[in-house]
N, C-alpha and C positions, 0 to 999 in steps of 0.2 A: 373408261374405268374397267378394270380386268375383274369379272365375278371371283368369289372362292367355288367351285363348285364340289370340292373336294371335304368341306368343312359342316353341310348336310350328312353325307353316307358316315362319314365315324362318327359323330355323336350318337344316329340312329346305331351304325354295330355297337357303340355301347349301353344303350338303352335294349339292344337284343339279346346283348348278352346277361345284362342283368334282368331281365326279366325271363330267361330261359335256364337261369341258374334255378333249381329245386331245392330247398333245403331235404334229406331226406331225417332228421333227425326233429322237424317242426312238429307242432302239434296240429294234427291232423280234424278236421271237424267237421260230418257229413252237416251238408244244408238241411237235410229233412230234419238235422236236431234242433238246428238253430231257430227254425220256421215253429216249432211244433213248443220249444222254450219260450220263444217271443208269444206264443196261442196262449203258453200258459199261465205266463205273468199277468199279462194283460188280463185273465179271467180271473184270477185271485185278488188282483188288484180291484176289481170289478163288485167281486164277491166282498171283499172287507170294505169297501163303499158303501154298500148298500146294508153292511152290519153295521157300523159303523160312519153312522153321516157327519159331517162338520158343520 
């Protein structure tokens, strides 16, 4: 039986090309906000628990 060998590299070229396309018009969003957003729900969430028990 004759392998495809050919049928591997272009699936990968199009998984490189879409992954190396940039949008430059996306919404951009440093990790330190997201890290430091995620810190602060979580302690409000925290805070109105502890005012508020169920």
């Amino acid at each position: 039986m004759a392998k495809k060998k050919s049928e591997g590299f272009q699936s990968a070229a199009g998984l490189i090309r879409y992954f190396d396309s940039e949008d430059d018009k996306a919404l951009k969003i440093n990790p330190w906000f997201v890290i430091g957003f995620s810190i602060f729900i979580i302690m409000l969430v925290e805070i109105l628990h502890a005012l508020y028990p169920t």
